[in-house]
N, C-alpha and C positions, 0 to 999 in steps of 0.2 A: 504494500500500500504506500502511495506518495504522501509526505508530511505535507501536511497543508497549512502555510504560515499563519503567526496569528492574525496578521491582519486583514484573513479573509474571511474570518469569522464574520455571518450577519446571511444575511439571503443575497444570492446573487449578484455579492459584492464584484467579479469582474465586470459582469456587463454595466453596473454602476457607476462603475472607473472608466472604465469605456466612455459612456454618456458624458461626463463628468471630465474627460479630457478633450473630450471630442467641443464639450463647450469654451473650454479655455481655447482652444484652438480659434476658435470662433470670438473670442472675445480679442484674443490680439490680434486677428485680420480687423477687428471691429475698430480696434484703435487704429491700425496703420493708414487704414483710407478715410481715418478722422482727422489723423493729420494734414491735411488739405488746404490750400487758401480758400478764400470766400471766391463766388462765381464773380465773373468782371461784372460792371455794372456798365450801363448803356448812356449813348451821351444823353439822352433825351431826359435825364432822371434830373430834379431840382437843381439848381447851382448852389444852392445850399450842401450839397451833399457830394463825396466823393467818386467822378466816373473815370475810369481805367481808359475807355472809351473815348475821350477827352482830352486826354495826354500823348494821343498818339501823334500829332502834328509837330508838339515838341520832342518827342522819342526821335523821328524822322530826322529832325533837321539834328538834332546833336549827334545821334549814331550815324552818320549820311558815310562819314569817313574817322578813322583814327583822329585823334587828339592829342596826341600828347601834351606838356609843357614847351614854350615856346616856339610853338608852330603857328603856320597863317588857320592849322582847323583851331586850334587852339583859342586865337583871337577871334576865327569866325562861333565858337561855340560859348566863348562867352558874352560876346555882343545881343547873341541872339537870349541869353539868359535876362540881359541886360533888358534888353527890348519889353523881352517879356513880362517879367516882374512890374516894369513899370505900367505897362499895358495893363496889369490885374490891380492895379493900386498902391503897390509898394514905394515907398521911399528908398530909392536905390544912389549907391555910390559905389567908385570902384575901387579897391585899397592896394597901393603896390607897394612890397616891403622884399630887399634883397637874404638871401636866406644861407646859409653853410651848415651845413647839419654832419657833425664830425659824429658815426657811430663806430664802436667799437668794434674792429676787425670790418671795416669798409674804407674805401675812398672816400674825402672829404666831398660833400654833394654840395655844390654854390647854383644858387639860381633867380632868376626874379620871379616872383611868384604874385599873379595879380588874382585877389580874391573880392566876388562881387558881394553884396551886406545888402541887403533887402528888409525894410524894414513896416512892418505893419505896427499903427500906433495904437496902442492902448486905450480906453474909453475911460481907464482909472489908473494910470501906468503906479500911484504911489501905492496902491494893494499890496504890491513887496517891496516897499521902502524903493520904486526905482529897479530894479532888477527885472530882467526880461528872460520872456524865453527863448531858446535858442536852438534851432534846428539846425542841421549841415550837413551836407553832403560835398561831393566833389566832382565837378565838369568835368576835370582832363581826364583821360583815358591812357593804355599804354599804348607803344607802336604798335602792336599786333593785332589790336584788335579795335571796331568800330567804337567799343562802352555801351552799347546799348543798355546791360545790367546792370554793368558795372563802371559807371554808375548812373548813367542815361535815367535810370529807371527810378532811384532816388530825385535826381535833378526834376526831371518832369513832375515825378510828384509832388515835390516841393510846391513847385508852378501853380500844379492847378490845386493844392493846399490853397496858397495866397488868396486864390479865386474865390475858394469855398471859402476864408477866413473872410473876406469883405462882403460877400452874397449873403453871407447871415449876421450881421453886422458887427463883425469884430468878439475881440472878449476883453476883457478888464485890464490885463496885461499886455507890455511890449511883446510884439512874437518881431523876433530878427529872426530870418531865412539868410543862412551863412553858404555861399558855395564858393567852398575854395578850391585852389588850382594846386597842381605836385603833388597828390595825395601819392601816386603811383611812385613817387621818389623819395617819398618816406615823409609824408604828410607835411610837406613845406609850407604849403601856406596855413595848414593850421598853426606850425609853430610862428609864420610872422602876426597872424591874429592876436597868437597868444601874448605872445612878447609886444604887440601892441594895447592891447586893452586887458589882459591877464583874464579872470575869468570872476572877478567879485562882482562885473557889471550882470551875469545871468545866476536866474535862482537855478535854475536846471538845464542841462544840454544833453540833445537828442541826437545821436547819432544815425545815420543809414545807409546800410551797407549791401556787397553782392559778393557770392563767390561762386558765382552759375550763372543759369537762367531761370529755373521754377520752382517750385516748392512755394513753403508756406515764411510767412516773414518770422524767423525766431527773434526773441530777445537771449542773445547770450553772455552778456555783461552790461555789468553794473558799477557806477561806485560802491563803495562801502557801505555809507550811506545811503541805505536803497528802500525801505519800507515804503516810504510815503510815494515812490516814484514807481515801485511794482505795485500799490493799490492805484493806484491811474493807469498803469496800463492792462490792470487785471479785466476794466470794464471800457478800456479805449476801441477794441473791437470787437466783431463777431468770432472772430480765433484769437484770443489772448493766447498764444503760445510761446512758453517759458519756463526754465526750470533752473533754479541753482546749483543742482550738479555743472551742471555747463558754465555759469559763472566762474565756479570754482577750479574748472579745469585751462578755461580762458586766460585766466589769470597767471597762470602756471606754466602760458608757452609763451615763444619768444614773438607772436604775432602784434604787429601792430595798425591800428588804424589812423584815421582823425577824432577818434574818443582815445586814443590814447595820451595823447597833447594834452586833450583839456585835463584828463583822469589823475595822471600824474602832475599837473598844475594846482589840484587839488578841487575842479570842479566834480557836484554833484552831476549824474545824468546814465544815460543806461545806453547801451547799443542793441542795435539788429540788422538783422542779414536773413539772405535767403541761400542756398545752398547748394543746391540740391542743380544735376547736369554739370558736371563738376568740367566737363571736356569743353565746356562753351568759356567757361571762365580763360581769358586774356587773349582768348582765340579768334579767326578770322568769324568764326560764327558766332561770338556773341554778337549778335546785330537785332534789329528790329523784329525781323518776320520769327526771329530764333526765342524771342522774349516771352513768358508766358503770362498773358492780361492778367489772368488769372489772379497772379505773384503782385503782378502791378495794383491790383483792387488791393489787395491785401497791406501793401506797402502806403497806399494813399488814405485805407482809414483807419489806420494806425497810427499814421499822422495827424489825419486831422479830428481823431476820438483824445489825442494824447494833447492837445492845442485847445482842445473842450475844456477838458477837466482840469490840467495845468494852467489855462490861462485864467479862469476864475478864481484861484486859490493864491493865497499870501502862501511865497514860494519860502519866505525862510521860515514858516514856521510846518512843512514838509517833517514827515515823523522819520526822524535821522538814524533809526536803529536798523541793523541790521536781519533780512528777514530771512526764509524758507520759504520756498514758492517751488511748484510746480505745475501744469496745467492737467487736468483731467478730461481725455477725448478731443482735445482744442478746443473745448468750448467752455469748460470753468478753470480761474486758475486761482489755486488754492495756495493762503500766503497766511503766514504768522510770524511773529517774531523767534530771531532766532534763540533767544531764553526759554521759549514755549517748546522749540526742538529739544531743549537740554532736558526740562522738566518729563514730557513723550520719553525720552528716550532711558531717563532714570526710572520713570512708572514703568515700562517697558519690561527692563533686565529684571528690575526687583521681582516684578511679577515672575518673570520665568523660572527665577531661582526659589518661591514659593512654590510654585507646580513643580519641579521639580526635586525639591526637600518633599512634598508631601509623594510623589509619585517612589520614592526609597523607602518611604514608610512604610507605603501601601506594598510593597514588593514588585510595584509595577514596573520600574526600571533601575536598570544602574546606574551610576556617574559614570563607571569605565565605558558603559556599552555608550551611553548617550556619546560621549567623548570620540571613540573608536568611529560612529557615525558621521561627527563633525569632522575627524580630520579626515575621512573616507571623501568626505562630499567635497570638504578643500583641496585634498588633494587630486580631486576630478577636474577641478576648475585649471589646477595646474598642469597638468595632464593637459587639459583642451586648448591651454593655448599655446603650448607648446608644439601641441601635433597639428592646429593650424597654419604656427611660423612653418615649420618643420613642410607641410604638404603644399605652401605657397612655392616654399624655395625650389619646391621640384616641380610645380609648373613654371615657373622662371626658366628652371633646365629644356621643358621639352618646346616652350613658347618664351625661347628668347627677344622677340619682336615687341613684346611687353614692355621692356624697357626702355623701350623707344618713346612709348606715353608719360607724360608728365605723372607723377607721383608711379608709375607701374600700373594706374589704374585701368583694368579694361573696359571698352565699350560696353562686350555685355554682361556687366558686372550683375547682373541677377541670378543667372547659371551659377556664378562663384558665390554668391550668398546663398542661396538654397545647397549649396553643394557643402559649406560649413557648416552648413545650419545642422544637415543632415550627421555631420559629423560630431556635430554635440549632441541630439540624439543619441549617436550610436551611446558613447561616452555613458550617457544619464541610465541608457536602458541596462549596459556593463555594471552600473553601480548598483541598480535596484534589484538585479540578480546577485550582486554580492552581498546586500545588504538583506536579501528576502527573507533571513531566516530570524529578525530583527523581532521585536516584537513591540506593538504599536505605539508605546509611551516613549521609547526609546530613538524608535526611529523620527517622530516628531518634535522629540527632544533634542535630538542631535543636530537636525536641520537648522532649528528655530536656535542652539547654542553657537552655531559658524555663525548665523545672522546677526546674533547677540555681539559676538566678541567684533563684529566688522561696524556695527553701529559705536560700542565705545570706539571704536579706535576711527573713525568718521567725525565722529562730536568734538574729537578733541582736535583733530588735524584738518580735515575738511567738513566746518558743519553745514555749509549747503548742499550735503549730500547726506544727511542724516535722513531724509524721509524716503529713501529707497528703502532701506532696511527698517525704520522704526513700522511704518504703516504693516508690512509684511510681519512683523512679528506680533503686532499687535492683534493681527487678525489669526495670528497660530495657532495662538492662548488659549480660545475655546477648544478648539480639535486636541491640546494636549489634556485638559483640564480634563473633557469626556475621554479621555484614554488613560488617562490616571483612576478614573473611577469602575470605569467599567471596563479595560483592557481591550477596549477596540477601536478601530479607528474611526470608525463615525465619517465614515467617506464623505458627508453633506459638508459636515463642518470641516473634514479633511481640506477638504475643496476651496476655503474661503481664502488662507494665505496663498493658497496659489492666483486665485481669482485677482487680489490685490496686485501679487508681485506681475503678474501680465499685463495687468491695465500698467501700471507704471513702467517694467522693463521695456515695453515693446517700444513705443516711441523714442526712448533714449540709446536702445540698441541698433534701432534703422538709421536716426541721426551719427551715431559714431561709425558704422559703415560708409557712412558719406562724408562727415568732417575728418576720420583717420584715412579712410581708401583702404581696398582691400590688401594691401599690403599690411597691413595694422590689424588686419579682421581678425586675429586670435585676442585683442582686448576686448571685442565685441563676442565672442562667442566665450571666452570666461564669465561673462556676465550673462547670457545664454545659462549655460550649465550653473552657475552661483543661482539665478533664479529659479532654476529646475530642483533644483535643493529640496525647497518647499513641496515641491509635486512628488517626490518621491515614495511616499506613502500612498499616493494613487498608482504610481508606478511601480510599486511592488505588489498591489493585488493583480495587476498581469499576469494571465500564464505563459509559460515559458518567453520570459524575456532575452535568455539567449538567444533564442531563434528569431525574434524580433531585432534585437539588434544583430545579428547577422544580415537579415532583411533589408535592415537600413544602410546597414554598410554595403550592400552592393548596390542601392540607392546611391549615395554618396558616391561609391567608384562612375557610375550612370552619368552621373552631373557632372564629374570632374571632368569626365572623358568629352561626356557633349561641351562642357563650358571650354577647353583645349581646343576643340574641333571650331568655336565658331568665335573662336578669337582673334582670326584674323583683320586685314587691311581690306580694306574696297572704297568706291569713292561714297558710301555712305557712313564709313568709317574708316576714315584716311590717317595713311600713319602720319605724323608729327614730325619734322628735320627744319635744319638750320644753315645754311651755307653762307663763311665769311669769306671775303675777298680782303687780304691782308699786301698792301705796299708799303714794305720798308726799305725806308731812301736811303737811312746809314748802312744797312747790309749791302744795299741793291738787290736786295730779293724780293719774291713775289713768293704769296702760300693760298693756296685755298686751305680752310679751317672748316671743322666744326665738331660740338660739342657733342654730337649724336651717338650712341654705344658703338656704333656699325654705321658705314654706308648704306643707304638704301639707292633704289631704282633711278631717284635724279642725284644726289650730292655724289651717286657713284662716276657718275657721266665726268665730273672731274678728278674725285679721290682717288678711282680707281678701286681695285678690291682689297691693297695690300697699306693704307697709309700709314705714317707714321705716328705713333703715340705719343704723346710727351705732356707735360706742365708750360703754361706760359702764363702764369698767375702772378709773378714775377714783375714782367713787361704791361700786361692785361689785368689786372684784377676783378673786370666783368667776367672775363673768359673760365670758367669753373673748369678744375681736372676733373679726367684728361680731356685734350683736344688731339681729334686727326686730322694729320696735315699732309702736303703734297703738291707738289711745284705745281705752280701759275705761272702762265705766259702775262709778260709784264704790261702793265698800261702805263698811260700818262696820265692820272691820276692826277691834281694841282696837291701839291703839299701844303700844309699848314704851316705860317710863316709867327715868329717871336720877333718881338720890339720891346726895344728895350725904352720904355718912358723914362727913368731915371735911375743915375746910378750916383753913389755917393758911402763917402766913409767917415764913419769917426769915431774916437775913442776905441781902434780896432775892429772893428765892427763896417762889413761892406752892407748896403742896403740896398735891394734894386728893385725897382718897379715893373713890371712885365704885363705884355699885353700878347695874347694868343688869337691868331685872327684863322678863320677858317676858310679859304677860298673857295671849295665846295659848300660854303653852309654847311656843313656837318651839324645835327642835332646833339651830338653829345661831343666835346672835348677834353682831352686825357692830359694832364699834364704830371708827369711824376720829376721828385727831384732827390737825389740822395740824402740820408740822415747822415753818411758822416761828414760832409760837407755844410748842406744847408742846416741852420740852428730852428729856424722859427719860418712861417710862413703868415701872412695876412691875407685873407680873401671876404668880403661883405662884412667886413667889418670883425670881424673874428680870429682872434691870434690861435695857431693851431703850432705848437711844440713841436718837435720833431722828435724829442726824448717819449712823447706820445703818442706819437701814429703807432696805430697799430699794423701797417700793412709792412709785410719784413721788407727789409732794406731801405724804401723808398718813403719817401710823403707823398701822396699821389693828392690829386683833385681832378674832380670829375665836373665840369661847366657844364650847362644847357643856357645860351643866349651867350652875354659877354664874358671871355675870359681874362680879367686880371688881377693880378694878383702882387704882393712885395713880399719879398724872402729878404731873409738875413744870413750872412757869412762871416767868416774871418774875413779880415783886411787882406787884399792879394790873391783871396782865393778865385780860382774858377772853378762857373756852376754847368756843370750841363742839364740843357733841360732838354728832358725826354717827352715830347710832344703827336699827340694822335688824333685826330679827329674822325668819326664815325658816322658814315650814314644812314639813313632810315631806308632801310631795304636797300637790294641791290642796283645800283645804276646800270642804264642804257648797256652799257659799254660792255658792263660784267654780265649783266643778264647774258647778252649775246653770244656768252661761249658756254654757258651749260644749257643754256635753254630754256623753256618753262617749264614749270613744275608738272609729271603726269598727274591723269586722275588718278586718286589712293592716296595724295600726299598732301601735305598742309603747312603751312606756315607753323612751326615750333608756338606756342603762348609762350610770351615773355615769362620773367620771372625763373622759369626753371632750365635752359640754356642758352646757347650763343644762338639768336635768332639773325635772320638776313643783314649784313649789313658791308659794308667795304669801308675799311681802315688805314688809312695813311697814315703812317708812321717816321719822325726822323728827329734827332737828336740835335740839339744848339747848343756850341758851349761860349758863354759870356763870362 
């Protein structure tokens, strides 16, 4: 006769668990297509009110072409900002402030940075002592891509915000609409904002941002100071979607925006972005028709629900504590202080360590056993992301083409998540066969004790992530409680910490597949199997779950095998390459470059199939190792010429003024100079050390518009200055000898290699 564990004690406890999974199943499909934007709304709807619909005139004209900083789209897309704002009623001006933004382990960035201040006046501006509100986004774009999302889609919203802000007549407070320019070069014109007006002039600042094309608009950072600013946007739209895990982990990477200027300045205010088509991000396809309205409705009344509530409200008296928030389904989003998470999550443990001192009494469970369970189910978690990293790196091996995509991510990255997914499955169904012979108090015990020890140790180091684990054990307590008394498991009430942890895992697990990429997907599927934790007692009244997980594992092999198979190139999913055109006049060589793992089908037409490898981080410090290289037939390229404006000494000390002129117009200009020669350098106004650069050897600076600058030397020394200018994609000239690009290929997105460009390079010594 087979033992029949205790926890199938009861009538027809499988098909129970069946039903009873088969609903959790159903309730995290329920959440994932809850995660949603609201439908776009049509122009024909009140000017009172926000339409997606409405924005698309200005979508058009700003994504027409790339933007970057200091370009004639540049100037044409903030004219037309300009235009516009005033057109809807704004008090507009245009503020130009020169900028050098020396970051640690970069080239020093100098730039002029013109940002446009649009201002809608107040009906009671002194409701916050004078303090306004503050919206921003950012016009320019990078070279590679139109902006349409990023940030087109902010920008236009802005727009027809102002519109909806005057259609319904204003609100009690200043609303300034801020769009600054060089976000894409490390938010330059927020720092000349900042360093000109610092940030005591606003009660709150609203940031809005893109790293895609569609999805729903998240809030995933905050000041510190965040309670009074997540209750306004908990009821600003129809999808308040938010959650302070994501704060907490925001905060903890090296990403930066234009909230980041203010944040670190020490302004109150929150950010948000949308996500999600992660391939469209800095790409020839983010453009207009690529945009999802959808994302845009979402973005525009979110703005103007947060311009409601914030503009009636005396901004400094905003409840400055620190909260918990997360959203439920997208549609409520649940927020308390974060002392109320402390006090939850002490009620919490205590509780459990009462059930479980009385559950020893009763003889219903052990400490070893409950224990033996927890580290069972932790070391599941560990285990899964392990043989995630582990089963990534060997589709890397049989689809090397992969790395050819920005992050490794592939197109049809949904094959690769159900293929994980499947794989933590298998994982969960392994444990509940090892764990079957458990018996019911014990197994619920164990679960809800990994929960227990991960919420301490959440409260104390990250507490806006206290409410993944507090809610989920909260809800465990009964199913232990009835398993303490009656040594069964009460599959109904089994059922309820799983029910909980679903509704909360899902949407934070689908979001980290898309904010990490699947290259990261074993942090996401730990959390996968950490959630399954809780279900495990409906998963050990399954019969034979070895055979079940065998099942799934060839499930799993299924998907890997089809996701491998349709991960290829086509011109609906074009690989990604980069081709530089490099003249250097002090060598007198020519190189075709690029940052790409491999040749493909056009950069080979020059590389050939054998190029050479090497580091030029050195000479370049845009150019990321390695780069392949491979002779160019030479042009006549115009080189970049050095003038020397003034030179003069004294007290030891040589000073020279220098101006870098770019005969091609080059968009970016390179100019690096030795540390052991040159002492100090001046550029916008900002003395940059050379005992401090961090880039080895050199002081580099990297110009967009006018290049000058004044270094300092010993008396008698000579400087050489190592000078390059770059342009925006490949000229006439250079096109001409590799060709066009086939269908299947694409312009690299900036940001993660050496995208199109031809560089003249040559050396002055003064």
């Amino acid at each position: 006769m087979t033992d029949v564990p205790a926890v199938h004690r009861g009538s027809r406890p499988p098909v129970v668990a069946v039903v009873l999974l088969a609903a959790l199943v159903a309730l995290g499909a329920l959440s994932l297509l809850a995660f949603r934007p609201p439908a776009a709304a049509p122009a024909d709807v009140p000017p009172a009110e926000f339409s997606a619909a409405r924005v698309d005139g200005d979508l058009r004209e700003i994504a027409r072409r790339p933007h970057p900083l200091g370009t004639p789209d540049n100037d044409r897309v903030r004219d037309h900002v300009v235009a516009a704002a005033r057109a809807a009623g704004a008090d507009v001006r245009v503020e130009v402030g020169d900028v050098a933004l020396a970051d640690p382990g970069k080239a020093v960035r100098v730039a002029v940075a013109r940002n446009v201040v649009a201002t809608v006046p107040g009906t009671d501006p002194g409701l916050s002592g004078g303090r306004a509100l503050l919206l921003v986004s950012h016009y320019d774009s990078v070279p590679t891509g139109p902006g349409a999302a990023d940030d087109g889609a902010a920008v236009a919203s802005m727009l027809e915000a102002i519109r909806v802000l005057k259609a319904s007549g204003g609100v009690r407070n200043d609303v300034v609409f801020l769009f600054t320019d060089g976000e894409e070069l490390g938010s330059l014109g927020a720092r000349s904002f900042v360093r000109k007006h610092g940030v005591d002039e606003f009660g709150a600042v609203l940031n809005w941002e893109a790293r895609g094309s569609r999805g729903p608009v998240v809030m995933f950072e905050t000041s510190t100071a965040n309670a009074g600013l997540v209750d306004a946007f908990a009821g600003a739209s129809s999808r308040p979607i938010a959650n302070s895990l994501a704060y907490e982990v925001y905060r903890r990477m090296p990403n930066y925006t234009d909230f980041t200027v203010f944040r670190d300045a020490g302004a109150t205010g929150l950010n948000a972005a949308f996500i999600e088509s992660v391939h469209d991000y800095h790409s020839p396809n983010d453009d207009v028709d690529t945009l999802d309205r959808d994302t845009v409705q979402h973005h525009g009344e979110s703005m103007t629900g947060l311009i409601a509530a914030l503009g009636e409200r005396d901004l400094r008296t905003l409840d400055s504590r620190t909260a918990v928030y997360f959203d439920v389904f997208g549609r409520v989003l649940v927020h308390y202080p974060a002392w109320v998470a402390l006090v939850l999550a002490a009620v919490a443990v205590v509780a459990l360590g009462l059930l479980v001192v009385a559950g020893v009494r009763r003889g219903r469970l052990r400490v070893g056993g409950a224990a033996a369970v927890a580290g069972t189910a932790f070391g599941a978690v560990v285990v899964t992301a392990a043989l995630c990293f582990g089963l990534w790196w060997l589709v890397t091996l049989v689809r090397p083409g992969l790395a050819a995509l920005p992050l490794s991510e592939p197109y049809d990255r949904g094959w690769f998540i159900a293929a994980f997914t499947a794989v933590a499955v298998v994982v969960l169904l392994l444990v509940s066969k090892l764990l079957r012979g458990r018996n019911p108090a014990e197994l619920i015990a164990g679960g809800l004790l990994l929960v227990a020890v991960l919420l301490v140790a959440v409260a104390v180091f990250v507490p806006g992530a206290t409410y993944l684990f507090q809610w989920p054990l909260l809800a465990g307590l009964p199913a232990l409680w009835w398993a303490v008394r009656r040594d069964t498991a009460g599959l109904p009430l089994a059922a309820l910490a799983p029910a909980v942890t679903v509704a909360l895992f899902a949407p934070v697990v689908s979001t980290l597949t898309v904010a990490l990429g699947i290259k990261l997907v074993g942090v996401a599927m730990a959390l996968v199997v950490l959630a399954g934790v809780v279900v495990l007692p409906l998963l050990a009244v399954l019969p034979r779950p070895g055979l079940l997980a065998a099942a799934a594992s060839v499930v799993a092999l299924a998907l890997f095998t089809t996701s491998a198979l349709v991960s290829g190139f086509d011109e609906h999913e074009p690989r990604p390459d980069g081709l530089v055109y490099l003249r250097d006049v002090t060598t007198g060589q020519s190189s075709w470059l690029t940052g790409d793992p491999e040749p493909d089908d056009w950069t080979g037409r020059v590389l050939g199939t054998d190029p050479e490898r090497l580091s030029l981080t050195r000479e370049f410090p845009l150019l990321r190792d390695p780069v392949l290289r491979a002779p160019a037939p030479p042009l006549p390229l115009a080189e970049p010429s050095v003038t020397t404006l003034a030179d003069t000494t004294a007290d030891g000390v040589r000073t020279v003024r220098l101006r870098v002129d770019s005969a091609r117009r080059g968009w970016r200009v390179q100019v690096s100079l030795p540390r052991d020669v040159v002492r100090a350098c001046t550029a916008a106004d900002q003395r940059v050390e050379s005992a401090a650069a961090t880039v080895p050897a050199n002081l580099v600076f990297e110009f967009y518009g006018g290049a000058e600058l004044t270094c300092e030397a010993p008396a008698g020394a000579e400087i050489p200055v190592d000078v390059a200018d770059f342009s925006l994609g490949l000229p006439p000239e250079v096109e001409a000898l590799v060709g066009p690009r086939p269908e299947g290929t694409i312009q690299v997105p900036s940001g993660y290699r050496a995208v199109d460009s031809a560089i003249v390079r040559r050396v002055v010594r003064i």
